[in-house]
MOPAC internal coordinates of N, CA, C and O (Angstrom, degrees):
PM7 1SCF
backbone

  N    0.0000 0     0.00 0     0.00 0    0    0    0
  C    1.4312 1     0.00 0     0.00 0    1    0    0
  C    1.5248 1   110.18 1     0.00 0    2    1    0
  O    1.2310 1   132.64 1   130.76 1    3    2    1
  N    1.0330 1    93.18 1   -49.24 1    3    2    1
  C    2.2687 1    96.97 1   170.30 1    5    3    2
  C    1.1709 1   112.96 1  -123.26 1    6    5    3
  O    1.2310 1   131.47 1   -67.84 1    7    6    5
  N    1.5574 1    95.46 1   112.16 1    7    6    5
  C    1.6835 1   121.69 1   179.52 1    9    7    6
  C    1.1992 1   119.83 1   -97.85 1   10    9    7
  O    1.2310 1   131.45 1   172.04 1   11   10    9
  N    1.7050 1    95.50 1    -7.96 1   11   10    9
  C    2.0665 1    99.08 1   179.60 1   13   11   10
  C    1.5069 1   106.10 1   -89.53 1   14   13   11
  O    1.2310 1   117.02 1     6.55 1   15   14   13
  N    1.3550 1   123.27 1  -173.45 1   15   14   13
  C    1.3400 1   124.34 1   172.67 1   17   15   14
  C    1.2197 1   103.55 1  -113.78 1   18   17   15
  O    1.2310 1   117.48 1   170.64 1   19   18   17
  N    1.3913 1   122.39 1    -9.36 1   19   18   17
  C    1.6531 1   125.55 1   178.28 1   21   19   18
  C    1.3727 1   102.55 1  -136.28 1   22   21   19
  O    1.2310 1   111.53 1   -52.80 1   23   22   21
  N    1.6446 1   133.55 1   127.20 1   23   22   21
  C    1.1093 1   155.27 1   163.45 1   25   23   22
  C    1.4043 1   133.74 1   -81.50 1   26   25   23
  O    1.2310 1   120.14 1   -94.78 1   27   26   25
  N    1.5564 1   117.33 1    85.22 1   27   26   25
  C    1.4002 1   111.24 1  -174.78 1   29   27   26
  C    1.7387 1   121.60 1   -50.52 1   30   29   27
  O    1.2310 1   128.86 1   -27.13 1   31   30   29
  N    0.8658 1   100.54 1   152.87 1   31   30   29
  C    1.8298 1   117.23 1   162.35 1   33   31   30
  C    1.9513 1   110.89 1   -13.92 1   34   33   31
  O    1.2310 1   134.16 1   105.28 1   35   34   33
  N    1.2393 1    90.22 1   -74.72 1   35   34   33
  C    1.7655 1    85.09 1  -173.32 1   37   35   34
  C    1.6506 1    92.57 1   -84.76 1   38   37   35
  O    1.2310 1   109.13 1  -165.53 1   39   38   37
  N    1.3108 1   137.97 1    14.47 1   39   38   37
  C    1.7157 1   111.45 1   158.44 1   41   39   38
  C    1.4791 1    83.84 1  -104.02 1   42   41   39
  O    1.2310 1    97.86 1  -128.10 1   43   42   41
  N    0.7789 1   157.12 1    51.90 1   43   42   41
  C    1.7803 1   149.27 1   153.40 1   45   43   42
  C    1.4664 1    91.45 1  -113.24 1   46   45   43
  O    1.2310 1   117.26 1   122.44 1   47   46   45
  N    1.7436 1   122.82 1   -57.56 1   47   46   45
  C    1.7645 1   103.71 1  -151.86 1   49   47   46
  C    1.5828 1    90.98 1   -60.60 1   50   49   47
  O    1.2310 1   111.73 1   114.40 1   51   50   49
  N    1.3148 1   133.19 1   -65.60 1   51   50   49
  C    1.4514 1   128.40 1  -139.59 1   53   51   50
  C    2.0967 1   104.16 1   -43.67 1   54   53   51
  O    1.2310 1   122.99 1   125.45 1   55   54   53
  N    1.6493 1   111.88 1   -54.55 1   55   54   53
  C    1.2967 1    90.97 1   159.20 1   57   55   54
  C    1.6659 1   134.88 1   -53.34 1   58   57   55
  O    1.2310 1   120.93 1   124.52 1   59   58   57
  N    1.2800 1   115.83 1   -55.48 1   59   58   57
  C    1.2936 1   114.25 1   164.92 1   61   59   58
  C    1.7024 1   135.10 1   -29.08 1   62   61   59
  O    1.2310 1   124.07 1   154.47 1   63   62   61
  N    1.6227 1   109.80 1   -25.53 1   63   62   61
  C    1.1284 1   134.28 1  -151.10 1   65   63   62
  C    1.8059 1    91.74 1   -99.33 1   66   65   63
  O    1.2310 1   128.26 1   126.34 1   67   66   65
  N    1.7501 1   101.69 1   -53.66 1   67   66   65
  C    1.2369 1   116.52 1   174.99 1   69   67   66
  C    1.4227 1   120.63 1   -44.36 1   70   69   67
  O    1.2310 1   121.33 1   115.28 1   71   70   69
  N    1.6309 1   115.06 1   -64.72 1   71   70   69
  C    0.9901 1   139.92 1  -172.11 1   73   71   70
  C    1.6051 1   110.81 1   -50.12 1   74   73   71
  O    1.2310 1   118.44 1   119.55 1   75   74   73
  N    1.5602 1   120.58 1   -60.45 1   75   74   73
  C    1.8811 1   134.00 1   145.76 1   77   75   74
  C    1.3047 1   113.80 1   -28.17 1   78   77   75
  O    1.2310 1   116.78 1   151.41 1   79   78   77
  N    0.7825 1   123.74 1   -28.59 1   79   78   77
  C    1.8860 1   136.59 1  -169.59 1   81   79   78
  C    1.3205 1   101.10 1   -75.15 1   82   81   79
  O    1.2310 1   123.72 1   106.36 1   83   82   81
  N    1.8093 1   110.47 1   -73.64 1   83   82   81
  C    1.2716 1   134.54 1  -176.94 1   85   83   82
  C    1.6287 1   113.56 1   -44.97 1   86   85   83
  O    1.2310 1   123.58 1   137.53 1   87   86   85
  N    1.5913 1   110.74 1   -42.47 1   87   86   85
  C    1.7426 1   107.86 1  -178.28 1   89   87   86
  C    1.6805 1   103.41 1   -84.58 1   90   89   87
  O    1.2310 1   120.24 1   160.57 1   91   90   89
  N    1.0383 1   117.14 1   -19.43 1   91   90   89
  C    1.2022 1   122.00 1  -151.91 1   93   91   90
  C    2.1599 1   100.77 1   -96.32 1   94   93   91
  O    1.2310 1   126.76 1   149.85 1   95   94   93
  N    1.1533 1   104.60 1   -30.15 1   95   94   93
  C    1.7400 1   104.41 1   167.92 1   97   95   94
  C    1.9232 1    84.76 1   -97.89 1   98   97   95
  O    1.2310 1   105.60 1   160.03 1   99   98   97
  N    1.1191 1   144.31 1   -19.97 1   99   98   97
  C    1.3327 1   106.57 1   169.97 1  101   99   98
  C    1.0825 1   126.78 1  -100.30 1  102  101   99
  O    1.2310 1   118.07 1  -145.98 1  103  102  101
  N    1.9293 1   121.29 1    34.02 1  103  102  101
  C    1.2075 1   128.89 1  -175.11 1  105  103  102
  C    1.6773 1    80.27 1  -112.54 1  106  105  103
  O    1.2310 1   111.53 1   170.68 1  107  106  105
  N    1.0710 1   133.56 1    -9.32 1  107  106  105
  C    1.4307 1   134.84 1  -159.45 1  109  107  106
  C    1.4782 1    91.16 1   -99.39 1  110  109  107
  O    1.2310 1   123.81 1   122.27 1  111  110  109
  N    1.3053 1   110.30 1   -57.73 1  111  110  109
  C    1.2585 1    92.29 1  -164.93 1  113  111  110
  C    1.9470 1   110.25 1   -74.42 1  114  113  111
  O    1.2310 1   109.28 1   158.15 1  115  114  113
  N    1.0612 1   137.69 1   -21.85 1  115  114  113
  C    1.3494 1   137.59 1   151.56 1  117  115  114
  C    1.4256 1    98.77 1   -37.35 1  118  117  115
  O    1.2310 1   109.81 1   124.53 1  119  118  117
  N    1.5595 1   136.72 1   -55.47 1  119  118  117
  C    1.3654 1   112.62 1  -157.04 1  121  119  118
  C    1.4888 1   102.94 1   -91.34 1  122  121  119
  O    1.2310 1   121.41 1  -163.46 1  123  122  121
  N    0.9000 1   114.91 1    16.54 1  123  122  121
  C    2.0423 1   118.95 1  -170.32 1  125  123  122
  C    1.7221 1    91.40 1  -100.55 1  126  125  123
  O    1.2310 1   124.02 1   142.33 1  127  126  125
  N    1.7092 1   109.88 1   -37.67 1  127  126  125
  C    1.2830 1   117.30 1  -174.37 1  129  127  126
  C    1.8142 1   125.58 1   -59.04 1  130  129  127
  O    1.2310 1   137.54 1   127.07 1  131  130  129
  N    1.4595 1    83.63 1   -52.93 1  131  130  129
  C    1.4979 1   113.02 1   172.98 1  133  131  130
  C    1.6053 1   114.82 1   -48.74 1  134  133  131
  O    1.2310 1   135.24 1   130.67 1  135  134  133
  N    1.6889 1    88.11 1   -49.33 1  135  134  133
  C    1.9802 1    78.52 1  -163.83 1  137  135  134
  C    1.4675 1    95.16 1   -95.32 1  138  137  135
  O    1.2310 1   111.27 1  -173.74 1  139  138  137
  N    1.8054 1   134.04 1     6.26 1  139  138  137
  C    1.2124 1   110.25 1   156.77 1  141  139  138
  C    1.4245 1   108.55 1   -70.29 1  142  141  139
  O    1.2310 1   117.86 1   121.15 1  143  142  141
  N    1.3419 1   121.67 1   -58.85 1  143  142  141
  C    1.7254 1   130.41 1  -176.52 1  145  143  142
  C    1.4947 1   110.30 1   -27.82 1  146  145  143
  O    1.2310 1   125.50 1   135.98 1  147  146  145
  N    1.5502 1   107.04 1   -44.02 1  147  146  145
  C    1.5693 1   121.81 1  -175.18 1  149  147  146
  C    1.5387 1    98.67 1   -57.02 1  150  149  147
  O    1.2310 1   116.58 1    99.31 1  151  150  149
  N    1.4043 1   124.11 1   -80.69 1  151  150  149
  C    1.3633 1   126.21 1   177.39 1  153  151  150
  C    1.3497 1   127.51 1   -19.17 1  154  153  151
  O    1.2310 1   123.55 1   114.82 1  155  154  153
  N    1.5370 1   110.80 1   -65.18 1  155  154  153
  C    1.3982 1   121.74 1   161.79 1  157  155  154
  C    1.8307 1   122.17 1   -23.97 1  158  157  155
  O    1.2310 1   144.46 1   109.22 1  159  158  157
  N    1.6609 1    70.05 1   -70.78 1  159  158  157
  C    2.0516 1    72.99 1  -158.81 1  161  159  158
  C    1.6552 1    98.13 1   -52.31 1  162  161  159
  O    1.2310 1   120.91 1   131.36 1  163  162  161
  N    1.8090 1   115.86 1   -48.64 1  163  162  161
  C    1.2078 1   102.06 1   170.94 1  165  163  162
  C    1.2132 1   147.90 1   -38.40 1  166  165  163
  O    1.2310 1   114.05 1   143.57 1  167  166  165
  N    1.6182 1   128.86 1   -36.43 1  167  166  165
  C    1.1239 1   146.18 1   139.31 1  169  167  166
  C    1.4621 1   124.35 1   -42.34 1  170  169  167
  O    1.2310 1   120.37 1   141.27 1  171  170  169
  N    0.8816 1   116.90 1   -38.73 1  171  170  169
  C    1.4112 1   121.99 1  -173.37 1  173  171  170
  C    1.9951 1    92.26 1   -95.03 1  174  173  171
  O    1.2310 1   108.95 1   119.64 1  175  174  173
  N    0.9502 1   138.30 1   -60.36 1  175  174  173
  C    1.6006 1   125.97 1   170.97 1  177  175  174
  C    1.7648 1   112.65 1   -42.31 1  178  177  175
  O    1.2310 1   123.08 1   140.79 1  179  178  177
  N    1.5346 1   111.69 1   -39.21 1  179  178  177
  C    1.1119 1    98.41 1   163.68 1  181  179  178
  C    1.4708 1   144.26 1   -88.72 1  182  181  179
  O    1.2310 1   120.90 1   174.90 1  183  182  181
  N    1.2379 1   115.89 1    -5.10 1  183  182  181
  C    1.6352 1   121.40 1   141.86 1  185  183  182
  C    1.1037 1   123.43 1  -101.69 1  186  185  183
  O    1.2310 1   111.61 1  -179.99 1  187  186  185
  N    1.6464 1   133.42 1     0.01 1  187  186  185
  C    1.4771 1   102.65 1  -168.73 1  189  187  186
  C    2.1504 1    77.66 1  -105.87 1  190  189  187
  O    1.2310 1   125.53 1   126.77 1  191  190  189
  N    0.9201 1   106.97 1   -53.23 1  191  190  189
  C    1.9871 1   117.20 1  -170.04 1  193  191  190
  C    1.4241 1    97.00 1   -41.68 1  194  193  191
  O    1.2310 1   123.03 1   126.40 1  195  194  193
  N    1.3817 1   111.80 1   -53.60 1  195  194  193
  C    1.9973 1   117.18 1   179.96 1  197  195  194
  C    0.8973 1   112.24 1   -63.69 1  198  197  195
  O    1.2310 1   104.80 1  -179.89 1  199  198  197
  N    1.9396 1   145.70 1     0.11 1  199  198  197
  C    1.1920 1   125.79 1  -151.73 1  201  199  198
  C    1.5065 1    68.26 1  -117.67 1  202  201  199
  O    1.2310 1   104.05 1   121.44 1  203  202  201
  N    1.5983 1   147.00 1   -58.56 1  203  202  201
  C    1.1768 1   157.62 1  -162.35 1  205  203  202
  C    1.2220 1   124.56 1   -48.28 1  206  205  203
  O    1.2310 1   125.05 1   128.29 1  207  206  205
  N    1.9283 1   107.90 1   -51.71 1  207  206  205
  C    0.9571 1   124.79 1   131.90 1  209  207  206
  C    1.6472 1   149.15 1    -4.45 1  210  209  207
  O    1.2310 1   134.24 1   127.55 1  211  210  209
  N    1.5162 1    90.07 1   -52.45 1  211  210  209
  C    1.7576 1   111.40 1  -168.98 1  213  211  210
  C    1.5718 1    93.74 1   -84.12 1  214  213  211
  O    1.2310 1   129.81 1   126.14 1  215  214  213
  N    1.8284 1    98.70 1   -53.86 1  215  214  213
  C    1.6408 1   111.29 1   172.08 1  217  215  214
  C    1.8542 1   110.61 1    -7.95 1  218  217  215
  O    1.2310 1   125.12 1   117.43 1  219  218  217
  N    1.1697 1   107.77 1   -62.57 1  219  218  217
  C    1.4904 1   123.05 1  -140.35 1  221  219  218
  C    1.8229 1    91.31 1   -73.10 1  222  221  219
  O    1.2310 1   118.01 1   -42.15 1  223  222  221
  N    1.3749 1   121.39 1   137.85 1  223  222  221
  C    1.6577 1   118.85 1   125.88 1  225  223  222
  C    1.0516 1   140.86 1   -55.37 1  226  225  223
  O    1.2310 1   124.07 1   -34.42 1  227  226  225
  N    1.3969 1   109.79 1   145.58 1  227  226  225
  C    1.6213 1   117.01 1  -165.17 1  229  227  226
  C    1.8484 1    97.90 1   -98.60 1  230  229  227
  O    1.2310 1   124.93 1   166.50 1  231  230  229
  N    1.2803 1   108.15 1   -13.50 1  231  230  229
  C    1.4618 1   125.65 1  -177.74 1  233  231  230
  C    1.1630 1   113.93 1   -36.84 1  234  233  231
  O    1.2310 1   106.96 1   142.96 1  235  234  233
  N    1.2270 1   141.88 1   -37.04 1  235  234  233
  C    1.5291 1   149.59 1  -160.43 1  237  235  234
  C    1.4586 1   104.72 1  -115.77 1  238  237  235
  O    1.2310 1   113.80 1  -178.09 1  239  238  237
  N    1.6785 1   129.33 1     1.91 1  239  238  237
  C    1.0647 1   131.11 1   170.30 1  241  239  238
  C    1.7365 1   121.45 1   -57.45 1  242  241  239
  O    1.2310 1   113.35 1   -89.79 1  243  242  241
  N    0.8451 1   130.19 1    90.21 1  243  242  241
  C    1.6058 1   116.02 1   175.79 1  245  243  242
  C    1.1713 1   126.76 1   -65.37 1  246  245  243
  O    1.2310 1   104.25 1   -67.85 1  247  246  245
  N    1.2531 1   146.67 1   112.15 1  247  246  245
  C    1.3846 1   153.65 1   114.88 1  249  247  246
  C    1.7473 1   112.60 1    18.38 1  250  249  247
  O    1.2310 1   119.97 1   -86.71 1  251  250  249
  N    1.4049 1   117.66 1    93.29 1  251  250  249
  C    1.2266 1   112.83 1   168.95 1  253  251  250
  C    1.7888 1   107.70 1  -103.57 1  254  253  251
  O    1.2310 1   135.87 1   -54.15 1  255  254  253
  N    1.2620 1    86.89 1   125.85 1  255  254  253
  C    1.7509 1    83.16 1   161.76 1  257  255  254
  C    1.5452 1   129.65 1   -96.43 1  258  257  255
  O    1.2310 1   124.26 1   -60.03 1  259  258  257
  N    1.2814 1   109.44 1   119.97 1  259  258  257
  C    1.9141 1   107.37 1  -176.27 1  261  259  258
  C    1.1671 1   114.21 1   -87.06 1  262  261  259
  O    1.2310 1   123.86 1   -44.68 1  263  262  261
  N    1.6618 1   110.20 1   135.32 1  263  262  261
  C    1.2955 1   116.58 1   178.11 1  265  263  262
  C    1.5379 1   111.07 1   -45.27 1  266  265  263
  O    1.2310 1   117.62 1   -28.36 1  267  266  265
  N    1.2838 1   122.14 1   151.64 1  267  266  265
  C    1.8138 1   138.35 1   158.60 1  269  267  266
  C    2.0903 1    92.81 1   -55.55 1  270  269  267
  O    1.2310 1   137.72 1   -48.20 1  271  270  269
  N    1.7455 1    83.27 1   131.80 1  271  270  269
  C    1.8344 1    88.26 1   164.69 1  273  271  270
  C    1.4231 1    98.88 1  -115.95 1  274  273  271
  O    1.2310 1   126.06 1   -60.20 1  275  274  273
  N    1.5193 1   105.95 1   119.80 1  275  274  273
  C    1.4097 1    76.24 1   152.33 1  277  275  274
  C    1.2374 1   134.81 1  -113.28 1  278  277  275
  O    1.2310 1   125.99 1    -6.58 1  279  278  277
  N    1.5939 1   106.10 1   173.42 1  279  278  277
  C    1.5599 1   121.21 1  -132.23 1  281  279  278
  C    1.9633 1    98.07 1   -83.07 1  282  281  279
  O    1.2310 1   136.04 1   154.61 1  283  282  281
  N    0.9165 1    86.56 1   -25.39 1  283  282  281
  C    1.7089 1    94.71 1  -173.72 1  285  283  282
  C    1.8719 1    90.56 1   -66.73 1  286  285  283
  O    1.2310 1   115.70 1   131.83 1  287  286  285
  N    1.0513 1   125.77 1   -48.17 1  287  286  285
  C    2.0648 1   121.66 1  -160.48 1  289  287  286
  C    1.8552 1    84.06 1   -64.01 1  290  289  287
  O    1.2310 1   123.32 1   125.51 1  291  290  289
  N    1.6535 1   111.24 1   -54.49 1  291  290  289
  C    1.4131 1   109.83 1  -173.83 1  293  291  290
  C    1.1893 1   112.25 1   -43.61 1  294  293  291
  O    1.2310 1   106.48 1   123.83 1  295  294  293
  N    1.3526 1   142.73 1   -56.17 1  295  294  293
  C    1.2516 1   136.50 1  -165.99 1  297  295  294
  C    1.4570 1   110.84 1   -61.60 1  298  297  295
  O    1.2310 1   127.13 1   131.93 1  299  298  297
  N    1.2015 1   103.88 1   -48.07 1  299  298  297
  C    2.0197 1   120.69 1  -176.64 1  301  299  298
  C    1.5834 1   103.21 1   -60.72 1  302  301  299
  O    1.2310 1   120.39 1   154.34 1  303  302  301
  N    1.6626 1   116.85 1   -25.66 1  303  302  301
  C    1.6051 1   125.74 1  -176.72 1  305  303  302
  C    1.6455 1    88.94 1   -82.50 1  306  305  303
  O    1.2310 1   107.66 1   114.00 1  307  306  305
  N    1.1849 1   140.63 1   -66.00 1  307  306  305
  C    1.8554 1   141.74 1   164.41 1  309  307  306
  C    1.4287 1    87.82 1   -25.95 1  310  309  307
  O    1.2310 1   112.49 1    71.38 1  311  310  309
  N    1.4620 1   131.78 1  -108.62 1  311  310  309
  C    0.8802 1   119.44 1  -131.13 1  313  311  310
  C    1.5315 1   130.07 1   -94.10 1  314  313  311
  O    1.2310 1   126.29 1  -140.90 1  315  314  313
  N    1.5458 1   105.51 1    39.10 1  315  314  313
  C    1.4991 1   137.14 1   161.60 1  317  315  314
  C    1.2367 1   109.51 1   -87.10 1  318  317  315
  O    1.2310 1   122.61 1   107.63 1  319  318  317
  N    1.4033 1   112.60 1   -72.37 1  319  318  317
  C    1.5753 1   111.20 1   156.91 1  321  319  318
  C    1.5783 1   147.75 1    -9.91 1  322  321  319
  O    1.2310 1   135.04 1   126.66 1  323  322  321
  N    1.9335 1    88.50 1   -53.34 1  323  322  321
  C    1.4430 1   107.17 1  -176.49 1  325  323  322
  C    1.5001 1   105.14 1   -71.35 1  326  325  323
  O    1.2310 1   131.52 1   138.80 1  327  326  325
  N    1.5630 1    95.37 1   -41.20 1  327  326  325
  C    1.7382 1    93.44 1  -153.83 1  329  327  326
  C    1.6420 1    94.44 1   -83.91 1  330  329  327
  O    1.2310 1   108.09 1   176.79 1  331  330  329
  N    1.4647 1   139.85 1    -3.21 1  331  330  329
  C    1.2461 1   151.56 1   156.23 1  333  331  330
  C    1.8784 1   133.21 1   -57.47 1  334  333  331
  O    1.2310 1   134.81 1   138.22 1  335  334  333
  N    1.6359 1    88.96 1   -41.78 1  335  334  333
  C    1.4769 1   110.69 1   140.89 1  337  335  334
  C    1.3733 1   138.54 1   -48.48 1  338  337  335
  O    1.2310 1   137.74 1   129.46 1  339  338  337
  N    1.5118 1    83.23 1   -50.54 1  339  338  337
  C    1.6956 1    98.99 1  -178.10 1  341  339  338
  C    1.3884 1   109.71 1   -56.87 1  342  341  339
  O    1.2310 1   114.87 1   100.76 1  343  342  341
  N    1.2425 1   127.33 1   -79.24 1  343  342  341
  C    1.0057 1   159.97 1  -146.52 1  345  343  342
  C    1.7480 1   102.72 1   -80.51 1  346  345  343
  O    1.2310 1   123.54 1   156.79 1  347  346  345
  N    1.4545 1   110.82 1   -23.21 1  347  346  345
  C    1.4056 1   100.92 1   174.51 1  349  347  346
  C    1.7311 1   127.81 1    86.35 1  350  349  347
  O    1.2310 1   132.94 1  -171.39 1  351  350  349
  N    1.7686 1    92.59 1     8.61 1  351  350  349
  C    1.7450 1    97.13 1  -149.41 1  353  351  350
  C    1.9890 1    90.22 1  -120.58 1  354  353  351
  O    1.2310 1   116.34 1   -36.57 1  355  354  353
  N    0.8032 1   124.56 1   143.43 1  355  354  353
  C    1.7157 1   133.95 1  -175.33 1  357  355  354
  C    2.1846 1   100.08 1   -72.33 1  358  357  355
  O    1.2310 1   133.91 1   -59.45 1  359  358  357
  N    1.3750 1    90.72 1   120.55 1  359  358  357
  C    1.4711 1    96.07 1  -169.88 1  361  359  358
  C    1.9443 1   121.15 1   -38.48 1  362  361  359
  O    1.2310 1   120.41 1   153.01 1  363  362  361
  N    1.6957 1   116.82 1   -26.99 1  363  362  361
  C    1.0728 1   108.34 1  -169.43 1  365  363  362
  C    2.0406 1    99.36 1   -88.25 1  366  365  363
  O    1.2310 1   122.28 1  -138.97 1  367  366  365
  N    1.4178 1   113.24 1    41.03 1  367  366  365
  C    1.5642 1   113.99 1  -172.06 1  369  367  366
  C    1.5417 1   101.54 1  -112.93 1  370  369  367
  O    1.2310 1   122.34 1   164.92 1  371  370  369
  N    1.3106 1   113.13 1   -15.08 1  371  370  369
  C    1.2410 1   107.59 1  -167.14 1  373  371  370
  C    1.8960 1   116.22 1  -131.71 1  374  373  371
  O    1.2310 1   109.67 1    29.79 1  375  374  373
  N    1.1636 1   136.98 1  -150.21 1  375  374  373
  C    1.4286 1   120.42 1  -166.36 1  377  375  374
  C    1.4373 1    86.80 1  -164.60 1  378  377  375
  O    1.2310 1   113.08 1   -26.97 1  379  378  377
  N    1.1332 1   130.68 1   153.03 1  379  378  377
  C    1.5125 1   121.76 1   177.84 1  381  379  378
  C    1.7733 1    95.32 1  -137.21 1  382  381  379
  O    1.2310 1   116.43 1   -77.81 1  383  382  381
  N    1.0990 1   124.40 1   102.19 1  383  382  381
  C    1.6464 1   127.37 1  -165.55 1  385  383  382
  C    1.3989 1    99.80 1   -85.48 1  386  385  383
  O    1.2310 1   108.39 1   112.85 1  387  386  385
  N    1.4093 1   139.32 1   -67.15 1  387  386  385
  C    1.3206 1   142.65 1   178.92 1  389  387  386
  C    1.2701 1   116.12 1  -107.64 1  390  389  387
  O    1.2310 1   112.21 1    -9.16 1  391  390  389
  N    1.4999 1   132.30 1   170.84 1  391  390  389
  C    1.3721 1   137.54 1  -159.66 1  393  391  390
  C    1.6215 1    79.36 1  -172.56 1  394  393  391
  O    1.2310 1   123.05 1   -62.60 1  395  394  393
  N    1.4463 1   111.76 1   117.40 1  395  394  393
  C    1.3031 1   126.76 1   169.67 1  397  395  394
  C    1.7164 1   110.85 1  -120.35 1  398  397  395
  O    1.2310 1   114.20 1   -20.85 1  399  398  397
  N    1.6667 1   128.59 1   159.15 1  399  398  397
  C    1.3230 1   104.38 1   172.82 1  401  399  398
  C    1.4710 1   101.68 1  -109.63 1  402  401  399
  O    1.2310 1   136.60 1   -12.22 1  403  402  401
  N    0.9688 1    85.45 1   167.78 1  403  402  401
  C    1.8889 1    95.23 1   175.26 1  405  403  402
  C    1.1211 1   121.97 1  -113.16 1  406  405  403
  O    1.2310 1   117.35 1   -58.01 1  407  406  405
  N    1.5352 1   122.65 1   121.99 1  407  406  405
  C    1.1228 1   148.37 1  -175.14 1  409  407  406
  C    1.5001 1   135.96 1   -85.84 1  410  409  407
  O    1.2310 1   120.03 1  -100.41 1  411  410  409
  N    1.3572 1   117.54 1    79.59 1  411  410  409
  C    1.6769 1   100.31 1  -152.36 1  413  411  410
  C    1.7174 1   105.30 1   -74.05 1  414  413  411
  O    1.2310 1   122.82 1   -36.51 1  415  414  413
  N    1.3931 1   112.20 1   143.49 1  415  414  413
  C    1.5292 1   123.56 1   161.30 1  417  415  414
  C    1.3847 1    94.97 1   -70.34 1  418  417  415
  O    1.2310 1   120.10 1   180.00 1  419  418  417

């Protein structure tokens, strides 16, 4: 194919052109690959995992009951944290006496 020892401009693109071609349908076919494989396993997790799934009793499930939080300690647990962050200092360093909200005018 090259009989010269030096290759002008337009005898360089046509390989160049080739070569782009070649990665470029086998980046295609990788992604044709992928999203068949994708389909599959999906299909197959959703009937073969759901059928196994269904298999099982719920009979032996126990019933846990969770304590009540209340919501007021949660907020004061947030914003111990925050202002612990802030400040850079390990939460049992400091005392937090009031918690007011702020109201913008």
């Amino acid at each position: 194919m090259i009989t010269q020892e030096y290759l002008g401009f337009f005898g360089s693109i046509f390989p160049s052109l080739i070569g782009i071609l070649i990665v470029f349908v086998s980046l295609m076919f990788i992604a044709l690959y992928v999203i068949i494989v994708s389909k599959v396993i999906a299909f197959l997790e959703k009937n073969i995992l759901m059928k196994k799934n269904e298999d099982k009793s719920d009979n032996n499930v126990k019933k846990v009951m969770l304590p009540k939080i209340d919501e007021n300690k949660v907020k004061i647990a947030i914003i111990t944290a925050a202002i612990a962050e802030e400040l850079a200092l390990p939460v049992d360093s400091f005392k937090i006496t009031d918690i007011k909200k702020y109201n913008k005018k």
